[in-house]
C-alpha positions in Angstrom: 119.3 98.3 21.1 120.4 95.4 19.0 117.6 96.1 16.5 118.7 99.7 16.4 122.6 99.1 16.2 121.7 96.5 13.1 119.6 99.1 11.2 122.6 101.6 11.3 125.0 99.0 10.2 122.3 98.7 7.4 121.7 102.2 6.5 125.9 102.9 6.5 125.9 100.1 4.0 123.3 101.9 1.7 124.9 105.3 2.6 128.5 104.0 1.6 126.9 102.7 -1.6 124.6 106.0 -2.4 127.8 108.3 -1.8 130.0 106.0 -4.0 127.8 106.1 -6.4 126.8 110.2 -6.4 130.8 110.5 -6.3 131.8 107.9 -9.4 128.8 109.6 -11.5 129.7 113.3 -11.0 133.4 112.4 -11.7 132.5 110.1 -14.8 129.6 111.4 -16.5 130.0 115.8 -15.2 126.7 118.0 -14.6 124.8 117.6 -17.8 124.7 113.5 -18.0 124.3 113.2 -14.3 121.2 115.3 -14.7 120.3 113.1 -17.8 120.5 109.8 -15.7 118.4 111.9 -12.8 115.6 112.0 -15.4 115.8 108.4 -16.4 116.2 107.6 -12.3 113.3 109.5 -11.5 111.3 108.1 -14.5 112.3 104.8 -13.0 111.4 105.9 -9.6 107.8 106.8 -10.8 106.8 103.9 -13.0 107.9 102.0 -9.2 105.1 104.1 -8.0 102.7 102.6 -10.6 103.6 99.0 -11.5 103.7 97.8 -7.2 99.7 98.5 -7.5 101.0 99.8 -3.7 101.6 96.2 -2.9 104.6 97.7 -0.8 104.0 99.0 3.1 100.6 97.2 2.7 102.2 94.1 2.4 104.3 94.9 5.7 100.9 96.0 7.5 99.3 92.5 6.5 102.3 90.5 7.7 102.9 92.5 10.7 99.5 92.1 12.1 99.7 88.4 12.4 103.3 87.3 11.5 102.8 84.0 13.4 99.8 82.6 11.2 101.5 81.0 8.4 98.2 80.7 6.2 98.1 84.2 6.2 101.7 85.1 5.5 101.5 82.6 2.9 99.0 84.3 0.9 100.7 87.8 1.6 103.9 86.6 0.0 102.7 84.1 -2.6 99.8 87.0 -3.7 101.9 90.1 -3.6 105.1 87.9 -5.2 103.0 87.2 -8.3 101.2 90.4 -8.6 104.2 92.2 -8.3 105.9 89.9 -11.5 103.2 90.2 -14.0 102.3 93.7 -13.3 106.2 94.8 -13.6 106.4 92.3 -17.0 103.1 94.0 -18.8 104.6 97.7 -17.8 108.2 96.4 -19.5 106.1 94.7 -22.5 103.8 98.1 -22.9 106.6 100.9 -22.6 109.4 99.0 -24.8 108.2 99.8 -28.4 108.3 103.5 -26.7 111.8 103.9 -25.3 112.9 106.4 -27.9 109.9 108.7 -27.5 110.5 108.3 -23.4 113.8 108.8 -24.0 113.2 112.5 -25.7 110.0 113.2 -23.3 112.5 112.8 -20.5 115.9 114.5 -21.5 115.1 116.2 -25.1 116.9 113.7 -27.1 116.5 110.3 -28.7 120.3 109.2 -27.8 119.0 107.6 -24.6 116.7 105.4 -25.5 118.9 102.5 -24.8 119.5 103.2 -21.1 115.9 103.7 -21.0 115.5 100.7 -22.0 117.8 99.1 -19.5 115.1 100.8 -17.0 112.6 99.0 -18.3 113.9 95.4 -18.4 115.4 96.1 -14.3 111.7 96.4 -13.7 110.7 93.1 -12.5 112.9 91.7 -10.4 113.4 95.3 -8.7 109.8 94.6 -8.1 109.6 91.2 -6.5 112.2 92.5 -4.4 110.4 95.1 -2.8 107.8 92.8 -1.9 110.3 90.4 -0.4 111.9 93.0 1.3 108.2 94.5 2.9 107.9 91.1 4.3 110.7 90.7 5.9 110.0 94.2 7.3 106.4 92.8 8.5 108.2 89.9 10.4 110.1 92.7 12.3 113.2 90.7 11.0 116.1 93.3 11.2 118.9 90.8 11.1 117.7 89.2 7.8 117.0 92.9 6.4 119.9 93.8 7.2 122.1 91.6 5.2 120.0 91.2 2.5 120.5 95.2 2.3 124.2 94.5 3.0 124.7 92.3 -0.1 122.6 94.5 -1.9 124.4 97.3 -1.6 128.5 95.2 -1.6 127.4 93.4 -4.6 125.8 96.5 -7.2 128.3 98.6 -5.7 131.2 96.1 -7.4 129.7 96.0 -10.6 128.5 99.7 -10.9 132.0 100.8 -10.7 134.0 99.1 -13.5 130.3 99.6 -15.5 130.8 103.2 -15.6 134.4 103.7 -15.8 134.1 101.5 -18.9 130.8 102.2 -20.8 129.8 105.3 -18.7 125.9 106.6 -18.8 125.2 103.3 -20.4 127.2 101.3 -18.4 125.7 102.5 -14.8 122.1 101.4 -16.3 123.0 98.3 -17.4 124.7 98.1 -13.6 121.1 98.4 -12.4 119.8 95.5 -14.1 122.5 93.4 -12.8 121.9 94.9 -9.0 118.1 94.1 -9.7 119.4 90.0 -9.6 121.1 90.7 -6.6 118.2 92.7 -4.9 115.6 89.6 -5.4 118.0 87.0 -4.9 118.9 88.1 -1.7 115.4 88.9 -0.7 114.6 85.7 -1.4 117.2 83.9 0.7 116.3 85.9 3.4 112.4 84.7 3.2 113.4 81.0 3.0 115.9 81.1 6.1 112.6 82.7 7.7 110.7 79.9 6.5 113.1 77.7 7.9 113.8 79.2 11.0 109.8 79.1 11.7 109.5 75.5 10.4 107.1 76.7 7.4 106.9 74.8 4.4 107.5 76.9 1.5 104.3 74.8 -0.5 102.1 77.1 2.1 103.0 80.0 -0.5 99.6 80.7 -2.3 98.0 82.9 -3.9 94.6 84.2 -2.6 91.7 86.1 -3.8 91.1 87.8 -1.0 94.5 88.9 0.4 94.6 90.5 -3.2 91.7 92.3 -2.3 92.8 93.2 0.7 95.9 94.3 -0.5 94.7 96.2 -3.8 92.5 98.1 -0.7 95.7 99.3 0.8 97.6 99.8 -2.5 95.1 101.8 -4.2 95.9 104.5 -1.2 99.7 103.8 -2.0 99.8 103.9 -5.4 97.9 107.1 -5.7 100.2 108.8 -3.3 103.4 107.4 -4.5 102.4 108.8 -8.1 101.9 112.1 -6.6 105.1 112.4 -4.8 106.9 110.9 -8.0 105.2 112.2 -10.5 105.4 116.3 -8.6 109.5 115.5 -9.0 109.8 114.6 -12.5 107.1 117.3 -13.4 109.4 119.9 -11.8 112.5 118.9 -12.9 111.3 118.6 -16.7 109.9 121.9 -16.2 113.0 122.6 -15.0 115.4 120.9 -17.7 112.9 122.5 -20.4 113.3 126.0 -18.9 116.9 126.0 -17.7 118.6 123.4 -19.2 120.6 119.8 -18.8 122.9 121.7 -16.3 121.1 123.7 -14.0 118.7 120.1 -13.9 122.3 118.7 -12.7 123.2 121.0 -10.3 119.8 120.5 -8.6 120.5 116.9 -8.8 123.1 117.1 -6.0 120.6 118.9 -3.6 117.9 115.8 -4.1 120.9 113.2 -4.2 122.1 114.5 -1.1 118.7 114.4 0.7 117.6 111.4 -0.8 121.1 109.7 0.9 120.3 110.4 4.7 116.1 110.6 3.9 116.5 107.3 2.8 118.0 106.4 6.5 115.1 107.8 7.9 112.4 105.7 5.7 114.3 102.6 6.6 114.7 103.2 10.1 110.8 104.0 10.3 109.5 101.3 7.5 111.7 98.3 9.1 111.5 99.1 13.0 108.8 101.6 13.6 105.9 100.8 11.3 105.5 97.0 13.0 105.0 98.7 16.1 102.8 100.8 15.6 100.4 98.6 13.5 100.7 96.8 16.5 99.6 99.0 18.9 96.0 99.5 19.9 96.0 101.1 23.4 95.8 105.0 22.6 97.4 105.8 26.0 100.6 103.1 25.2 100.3 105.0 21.1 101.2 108.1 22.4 104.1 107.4 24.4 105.1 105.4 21.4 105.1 108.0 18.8 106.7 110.6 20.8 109.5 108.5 21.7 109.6 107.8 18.1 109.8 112.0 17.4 112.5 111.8 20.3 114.5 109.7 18.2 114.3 110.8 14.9 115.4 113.7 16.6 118.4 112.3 17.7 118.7 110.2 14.0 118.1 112.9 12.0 118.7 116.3 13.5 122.6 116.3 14.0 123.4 115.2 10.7 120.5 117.8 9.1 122.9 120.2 10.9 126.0 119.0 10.3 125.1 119.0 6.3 124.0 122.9 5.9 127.2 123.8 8.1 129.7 122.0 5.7 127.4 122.2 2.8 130.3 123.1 0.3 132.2 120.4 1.5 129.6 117.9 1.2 128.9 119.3 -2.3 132.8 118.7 -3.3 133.6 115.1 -1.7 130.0 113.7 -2.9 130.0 115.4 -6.3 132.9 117.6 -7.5 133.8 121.5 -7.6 131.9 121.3 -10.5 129.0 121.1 -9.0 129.3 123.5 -5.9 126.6 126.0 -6.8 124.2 123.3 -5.4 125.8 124.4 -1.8 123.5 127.4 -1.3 120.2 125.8 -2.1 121.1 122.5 0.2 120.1 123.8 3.4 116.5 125.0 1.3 115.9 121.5 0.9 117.4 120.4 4.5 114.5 122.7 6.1 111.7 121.1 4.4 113.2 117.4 5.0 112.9 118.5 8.7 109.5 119.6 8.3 108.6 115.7 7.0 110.8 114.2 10.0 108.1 115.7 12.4 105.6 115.3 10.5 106.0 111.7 9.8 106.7 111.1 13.5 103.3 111.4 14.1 101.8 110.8 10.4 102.9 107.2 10.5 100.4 105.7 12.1 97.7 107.1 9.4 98.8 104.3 7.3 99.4 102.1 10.2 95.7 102.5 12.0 93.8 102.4 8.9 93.1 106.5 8.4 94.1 105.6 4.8 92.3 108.6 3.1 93.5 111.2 5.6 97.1 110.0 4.8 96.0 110.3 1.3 95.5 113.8 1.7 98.2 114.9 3.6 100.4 113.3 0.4 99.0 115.4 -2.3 98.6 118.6 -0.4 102.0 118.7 -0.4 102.9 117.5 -3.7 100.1 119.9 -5.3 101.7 123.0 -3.3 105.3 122.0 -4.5 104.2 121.7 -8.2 102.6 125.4 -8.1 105.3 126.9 -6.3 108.3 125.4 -8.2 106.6 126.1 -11.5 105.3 129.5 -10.4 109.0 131.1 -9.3 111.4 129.0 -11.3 112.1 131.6 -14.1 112.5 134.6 -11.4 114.5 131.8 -8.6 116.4 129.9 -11.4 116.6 126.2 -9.8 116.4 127.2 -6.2 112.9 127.4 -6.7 112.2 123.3 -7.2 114.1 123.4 -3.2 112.2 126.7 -2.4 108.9 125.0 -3.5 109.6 121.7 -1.7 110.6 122.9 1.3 107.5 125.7 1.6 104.9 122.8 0.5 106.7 120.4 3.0 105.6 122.8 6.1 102.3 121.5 5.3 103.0 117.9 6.7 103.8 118.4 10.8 100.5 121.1 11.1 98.4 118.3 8.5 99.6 115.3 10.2 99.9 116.0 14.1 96.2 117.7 13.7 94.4 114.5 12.2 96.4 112.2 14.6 95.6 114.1 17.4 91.7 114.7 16.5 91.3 110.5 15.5 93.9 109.2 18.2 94.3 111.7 20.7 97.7 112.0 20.5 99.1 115.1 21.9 103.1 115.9 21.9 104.6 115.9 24.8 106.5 119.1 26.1 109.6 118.0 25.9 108.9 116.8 22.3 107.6 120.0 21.4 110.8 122.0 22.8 113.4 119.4 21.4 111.4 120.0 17.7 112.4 123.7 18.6 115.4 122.9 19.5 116.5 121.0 16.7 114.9 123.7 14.4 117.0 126.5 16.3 120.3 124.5 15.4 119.6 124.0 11.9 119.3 127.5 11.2 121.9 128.5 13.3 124.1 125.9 10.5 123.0 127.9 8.2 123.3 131.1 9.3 127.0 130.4 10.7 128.5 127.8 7.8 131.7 126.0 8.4 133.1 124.6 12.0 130.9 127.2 14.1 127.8 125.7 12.5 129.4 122.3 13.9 128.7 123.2 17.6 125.0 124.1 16.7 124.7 120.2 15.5 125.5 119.2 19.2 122.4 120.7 20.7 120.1 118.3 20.0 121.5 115.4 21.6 122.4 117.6 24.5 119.1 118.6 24.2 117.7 115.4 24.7 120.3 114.4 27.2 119.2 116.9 29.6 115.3 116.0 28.9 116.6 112.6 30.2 118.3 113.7 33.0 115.2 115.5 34.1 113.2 113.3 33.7 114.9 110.9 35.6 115.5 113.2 38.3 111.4 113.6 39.2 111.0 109.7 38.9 113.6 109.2 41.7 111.8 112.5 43.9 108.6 110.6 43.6 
């Protein structure tokens, strides 16, 4: 409960910050730039797919399978820390002469080659301190994680704001190389009061040829699939931006800013406190009572506030954005279906990663990338830019049937029934959001956790019959 009640205070932190930021850019920079700085962003976000060499959620596998043996932690953090520099340094080295060409791939224009090239020199420490913060996440740390994500988020937050107001599109990239500093430094504290706390001299940091092996193993799974999920989005949206223009490329900016705000409380919640667990877990019996508590609670994470955002979907449009931006609102609860879709699905699909089915995780990845690129591209001139949510949320159906099948044929996991009827459940309510906007669509977000209250309850009841 204490780990749970941390990780909240956590992801309100990075919420707080995410919304702050969505709200100062739509006000300062209007549709077109904010759909500009979305293309740099996701360029960003992809070249973090690439430079890592997946040295990310393997790292936490590594350390979380024998946190205790400092030798091995040692060459975890000392072989992913120095990977992670040089790989990030040769990327900014290679791309640098190019920023102008990047720069006019990206948004049609050579005027933005200097925040491009802000990107570019953010990339290294952003990249140490991912690996720091993967093994803190392997130690099962939450307190540490937490305010190291704290900081994070207080300290860019304070410079981001005066950056933009004062220098604008510019001024909220160079923002990002200052909150890179931050990120890594704070990382880094929190590994040495680890260190401390565990009585582990910091000279047992190494670097290893064989964790790097190891590692590479895992990361070559990781990096394909993170370039697939990355690359899919900016393929789209420059399709998009090409066909439609800077301002429909905006609006749909608001529909992925908005999911990527609470999705990004979901990955944390399952990178930090449910991934260690199940790496952890051997016993199939104890693995399936695991992963369908963990459905039952992203359920209860998740589902309210996927409801709760398609029934006030114009109002979260307007105090997250602006009215300038409120044609986003009808293609929000588009997106909010196929984010469901991956809650389930990664319920179960987690432990893919985690218990070493590395290819079939693979798989499940790029089917879904591959189906959103053909669907998007396929419909967006006859859809407009409904179609990038439209082909997202369609391809994303693909992850509960792909994942739940190969779990249950490698670990024999089966859902429970109550699991399977709170999934409906939850389902049921979000459409009902939709189909009844505004403060009916409020009392649908409510059935979830009464759903699951009652599950309880009955549950309960037949333990104290028996």
């Amino acid at each position: 409960m204490r780990s749970a009640g941390l990780l909240s205070i956590s992801s309100v932190s990075n919420l707080v910050r995410a919304v702050i930021t969505a709200k100062l850019l739509a006000l300062t920079l209007g549709p077109s730039l904010t759909g500009v700085l979305a293309q740099i962003l996701n360029f960003s976000a992809l070249l973090f797919q690439i430079i890592p060499l997946g040295l990310t959620t393997g790292v936490s596998k590594l350390v979380a399978e024998a946190p205790d043996q400092r030798t091995r932690v040692g060459a975890v953090l000392g072989t992913a820390s120095a990977v992670s520099l040089v790989s990030a340094l040769a990327c900014s080295i290679l791309l640098a002469p190019f920023s102008s060409r990047i720069s006019v791939l990206l948004t049609g224009s050579s005027q933005y080659t200097l925040p491009v090239v802000l990107v570019l020199i953010s990339l290294p420490l952003y990249n140490l301190a991912g690996v720091l913060s993967y093994v803190v996440q392997g130690f099962s740390d939450i307190r540490r994680l937490t305010i190291a994500n704290v900081a994070t988020a207080v300290a860019s937050t304070a410079v981001l704001i005066p950056a933009t107001i004062a220098f604008g599109l510019t001024g909220a990239m160079g923002a990002v190389v200052v909150a890179s500093v931050f990120q890594s430094a704070f990382f880094a504290i929190a590994i040495w009061r680890t260190y401390v706390a565990k009585g582990w001299p910091l000279s047992s940091i190494h670097i290893s040829g064989s964790t790097a092996k190891a590692l590479l193993r895992y990361g070559g799974v990781l990096l394909v699939a993170g370039v697939g999920a990355w690359g899919s989005l900016l393929l789209v949206r420059t399709v998009g931006i090409r066909t439609l223009g800077g301002f429909q490329n905006g609006i749909y900016q608001v529909v992925n800013g908005v999911s990527a705000q609470y999705m990004a409380v979901f990955i944390g919640w399952m990178a930090a406190y449910v991934f260690p667990r199940v790496v952890a877990e051997h016993d199939r019996a104890h693995l399936q009572s695991l992963l369908n508590s963990v459905l039952r609670a992203n359920l209860l994470i998740m589902g309210p506030g996927l409801a709760v955002t398609v029934a006030l979907r114009e109002l979260v449009v307007r105090l997250l954005y602006s009215s300038a931006f409120v044609t986003a609102a009808p293609i929000l609860p588009i997106q909010v279906l196929g984010d469901y879709a991956r809650v389930i699905g990664w319920s179960f699909g987690i432990c893919l990663f985690a218990q070493g089915k590395t290819r079939a995780y693979l798989l499940a990845m790029l089917t879904q990338d591959l189906l959103w690129i053909a669907i998007s591209t396929g419909t967006l001139r006859s859809l407009g830019i409904a179609a990038i949510a439209m082909g997202y949320s369609l391809s994303s159906l693909a992850w509960p049937v792909l994942m739940y099948w190969m779990v249950r044929h490698w670990f024999g996991v089966r859902i429970s029934r109550e699991g399977a009827l709170l999934s409906a459940l939850g389902l049921a309510a979000i459409v009902g959001a939709i189909v009844f906007p505004g403060l009916p669509g409020l009392l649908f977000a409510g059935a979830i956790p009464a759903g699951i209250y009652l599950v309880r309850r009955r549950r309960l009841r037949s333990v104290q019959r028996s």
